[in-house]
C-alpha positions as CSV (number, residue, x, y, z in Angstrom):
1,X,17.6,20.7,18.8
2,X,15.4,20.7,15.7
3,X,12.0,20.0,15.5
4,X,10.2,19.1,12.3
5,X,6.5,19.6,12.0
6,X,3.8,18.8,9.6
7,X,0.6,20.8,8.6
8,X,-1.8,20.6,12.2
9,X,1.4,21.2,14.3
10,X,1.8,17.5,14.8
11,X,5.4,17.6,16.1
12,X,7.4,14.7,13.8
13,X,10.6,14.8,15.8
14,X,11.4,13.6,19.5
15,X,14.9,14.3,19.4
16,X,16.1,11.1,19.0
17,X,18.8,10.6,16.8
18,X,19.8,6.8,15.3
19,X,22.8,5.5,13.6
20,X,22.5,3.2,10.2
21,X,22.6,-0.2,12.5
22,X,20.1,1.7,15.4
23,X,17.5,2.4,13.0
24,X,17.8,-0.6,10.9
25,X,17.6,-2.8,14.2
26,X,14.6,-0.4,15.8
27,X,12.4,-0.6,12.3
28,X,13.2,-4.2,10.7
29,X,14.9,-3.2,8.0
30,X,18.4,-4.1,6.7
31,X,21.3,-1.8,7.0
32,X,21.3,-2.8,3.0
33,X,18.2,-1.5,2.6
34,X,18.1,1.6,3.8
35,X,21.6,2.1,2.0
36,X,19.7,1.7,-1.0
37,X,16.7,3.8,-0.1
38,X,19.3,6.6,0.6
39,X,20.8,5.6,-2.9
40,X,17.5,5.9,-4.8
41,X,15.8,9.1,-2.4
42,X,13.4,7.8,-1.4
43,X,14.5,7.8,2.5
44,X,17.5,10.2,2.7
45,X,19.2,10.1,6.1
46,X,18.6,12.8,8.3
47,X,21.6,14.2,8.4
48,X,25.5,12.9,8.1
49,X,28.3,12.5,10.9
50,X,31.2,14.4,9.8
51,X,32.8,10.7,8.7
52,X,29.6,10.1,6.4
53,X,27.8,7.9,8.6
54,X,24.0,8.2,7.9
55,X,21.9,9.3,11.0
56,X,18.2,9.1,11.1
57,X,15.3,10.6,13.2
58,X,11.6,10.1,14.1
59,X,11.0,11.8,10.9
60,X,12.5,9.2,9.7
61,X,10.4,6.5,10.9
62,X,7.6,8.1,9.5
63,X,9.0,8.4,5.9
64,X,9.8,4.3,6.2
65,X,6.5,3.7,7.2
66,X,5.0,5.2,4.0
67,X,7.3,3.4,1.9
68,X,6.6,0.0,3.8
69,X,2.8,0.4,2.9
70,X,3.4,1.3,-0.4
71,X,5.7,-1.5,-1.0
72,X,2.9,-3.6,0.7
73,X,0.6,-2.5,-2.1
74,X,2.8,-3.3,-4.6
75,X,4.1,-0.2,-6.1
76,X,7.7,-0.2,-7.2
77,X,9.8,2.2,-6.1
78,X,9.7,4.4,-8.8
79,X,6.2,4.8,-8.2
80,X,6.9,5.3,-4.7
81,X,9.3,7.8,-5.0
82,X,6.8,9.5,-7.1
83,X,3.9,9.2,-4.7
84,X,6.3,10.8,-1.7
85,X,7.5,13.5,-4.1
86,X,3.7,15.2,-4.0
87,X,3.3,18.2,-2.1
88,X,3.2,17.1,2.1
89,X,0.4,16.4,3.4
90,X,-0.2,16.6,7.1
91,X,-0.3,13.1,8.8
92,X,-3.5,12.4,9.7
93,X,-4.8,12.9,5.7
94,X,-1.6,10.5,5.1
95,X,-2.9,7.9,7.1
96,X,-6.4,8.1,6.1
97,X,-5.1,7.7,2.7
98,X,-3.4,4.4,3.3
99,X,-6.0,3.1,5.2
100,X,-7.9,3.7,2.1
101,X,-5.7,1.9,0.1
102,X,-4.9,-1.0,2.5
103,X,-8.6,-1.2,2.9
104,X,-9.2,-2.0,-0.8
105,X,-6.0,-4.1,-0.7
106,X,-8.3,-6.2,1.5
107,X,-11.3,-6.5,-0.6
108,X,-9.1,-7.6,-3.3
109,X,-7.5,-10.4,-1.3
110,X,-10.9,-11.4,-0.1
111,X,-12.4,-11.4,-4.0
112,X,-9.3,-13.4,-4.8
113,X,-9.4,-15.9,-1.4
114,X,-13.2,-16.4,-2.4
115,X,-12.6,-17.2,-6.3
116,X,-9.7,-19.6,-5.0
117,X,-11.9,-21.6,-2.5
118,X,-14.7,-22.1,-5.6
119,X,-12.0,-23.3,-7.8
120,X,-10.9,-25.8,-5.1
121,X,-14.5,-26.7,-4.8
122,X,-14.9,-27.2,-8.8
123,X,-11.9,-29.2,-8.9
124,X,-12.1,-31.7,-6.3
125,X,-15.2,-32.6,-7.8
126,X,-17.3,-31.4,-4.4
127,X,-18.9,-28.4,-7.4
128,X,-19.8,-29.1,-10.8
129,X,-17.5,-27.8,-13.2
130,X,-19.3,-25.0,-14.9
131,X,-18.4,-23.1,-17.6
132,X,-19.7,-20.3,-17.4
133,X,-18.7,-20.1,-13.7
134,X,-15.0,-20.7,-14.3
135,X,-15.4,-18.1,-17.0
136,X,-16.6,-15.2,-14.1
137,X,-13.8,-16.7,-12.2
138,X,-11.5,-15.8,-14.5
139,X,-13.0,-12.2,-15.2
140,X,-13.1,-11.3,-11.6
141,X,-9.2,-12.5,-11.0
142,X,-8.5,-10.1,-14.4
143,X,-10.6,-7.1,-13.6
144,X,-9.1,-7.5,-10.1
145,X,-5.6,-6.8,-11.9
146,X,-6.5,-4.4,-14.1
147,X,-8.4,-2.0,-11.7
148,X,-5.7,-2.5,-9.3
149,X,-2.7,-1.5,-12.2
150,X,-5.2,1.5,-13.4
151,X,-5.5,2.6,-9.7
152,X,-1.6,2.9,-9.6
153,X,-1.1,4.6,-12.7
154,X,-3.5,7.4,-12.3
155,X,-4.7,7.6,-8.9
156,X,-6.0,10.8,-7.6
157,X,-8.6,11.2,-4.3
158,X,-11.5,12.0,-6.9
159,X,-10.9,8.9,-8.6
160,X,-10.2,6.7,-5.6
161,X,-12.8,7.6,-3.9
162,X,-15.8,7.2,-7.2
163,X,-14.0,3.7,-7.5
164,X,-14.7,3.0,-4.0
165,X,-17.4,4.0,-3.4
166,X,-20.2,2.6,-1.3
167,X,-22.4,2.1,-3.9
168,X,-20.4,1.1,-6.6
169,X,-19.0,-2.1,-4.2
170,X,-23.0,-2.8,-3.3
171,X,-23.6,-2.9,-7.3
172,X,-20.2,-5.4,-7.7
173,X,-21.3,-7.8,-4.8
174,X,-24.8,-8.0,-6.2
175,X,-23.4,-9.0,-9.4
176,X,-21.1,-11.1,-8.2
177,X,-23.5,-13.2,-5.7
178,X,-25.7,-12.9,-9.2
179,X,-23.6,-14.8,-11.0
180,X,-22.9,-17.4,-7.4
181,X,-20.0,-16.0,-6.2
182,X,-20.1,-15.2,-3.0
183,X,-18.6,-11.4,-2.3
């Protein structure tokens, strides 16, 4: 039997072993879909049966569930291929990582849920249409998408983390609730 580990000896692989239809019905994901992950590299089987059928492995599962999160933040999967192609980490770092990015994921759905409710209040007439307010409306929904696109073009920890940090999120809700939004 194999067993695959990971930096801090976290042992990856059970010894379980799935067919195409096994691991599509165990994770979610269509038989389809992980045809064309295999395709594109980004989730290569883990091994063949001498007739070519695909045959996956807890290591497996992990891969997917990198690529799932990613997806879920929007990268295309170019940019995911990319992002898996980086030197392995071990899987605890991995994890803290996409809790980092699914974290801001949820500010920025927040920001956005927030901007949506005032614009609902503005236009069923229950806020006064203002200007200047629909003008930070519209700033905050761009800057939202621009931050987020720059993120994904040239992220790195150093960056991430002086773009999220504590203080810099205290200075944006201040000037948010500043200008009546509230953060």
């Amino acid at each position: 039997m194999l067993e695959f580990k990971q930096k801090g000896n976290e042992n990856i692989d059970d010894g379980k072993k799935y067919s195409i239809g096994e691991f599509a019905k165990l994770t979610g994901i269509t038989e389809r879909t992980l045809r064309h992950y295999d395709q594109t590299g980004i989730l290569k089987p883990f091994n063949y049966t001498e007739h070519g059928h695909r045959v996956y492995n807890s290591r497996s599962i992990v891969q997917l569930q990198k690529i799932l999160v990613l997806k879920f933040l929007d990268l295309s999967l170019g940019e995911i291929s990319e992002y898996l192609e980086r030197p392995e980490q071990d899987l605890a770092q991995t994890m803290v990582e996409q809790k980092n990015m699914l974290l801001e994921k949820k500010i920025q759905i927040d920001t956005v849920i927030q901007i949506i409710t005032r614009v609902q209040g503005i236009v069923s007439g229950s806020d006064p249409v203002d200007e200047q307010s629909l003008l930070v409306l519209i700033h905050a929904l761009k800057n939202a998408e621009v931050r987020n696109r720059w993120i994904t073009e040239h992220e790195s920890d150093s960056v991430y983390n002086k773009l999220h940090s504590h203080t810099e999120k205290l200075e944006l809700e201040k000037e948010m609730t500043g200008r009546g939004i509230v953060y």
